[in-house]
C-alpha angles and dihedrals in degrees: 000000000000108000113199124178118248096241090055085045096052084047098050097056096044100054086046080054092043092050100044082053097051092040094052085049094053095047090045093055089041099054093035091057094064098055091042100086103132113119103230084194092071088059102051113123132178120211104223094205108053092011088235106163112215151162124262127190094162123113094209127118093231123043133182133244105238089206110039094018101226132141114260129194108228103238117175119223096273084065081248116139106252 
């Protein structure tokens, strides 16, 4: 029989812990940072009215302030109507 001291024992098992954590992290962000290929910078809207600065995901022509709750007209950044 293997005899093996308490405080290796309580070691052992946290750096196996340590290490399946780490390597579930790894895989998660690997595997995460291939299907993220939306650009946030695209969305990005400013309210000019109460300068809030949000993202919008919406299509529309017109979108809504979250914060101040007024229309807005979407304008790219050329000043151009999208």
């Amino acid at each position: 029989m293997i005899k093996i001291d308490f405080t290796y024992a309580v070691a052992a098992f946290l750096i196996l812990d340590v290490l399946l954590v780490m390597g579930l992290w790894v895989a998660y962000n690997y595997n995460d940072r291939d299907s993220k290929n939306t650009n946030d910078a695209e969305h990005i809207q400013q309210c000019p009215y109460c300068c809030y600065v949000f993202l919008d995901y919406q299509k529309s022509a017109l979108q809504t302030c979250p914060q101040c709750k007024s229309l807005i007209d979407r304008v790219n950044v050329k000043g151009n109507n999208v």
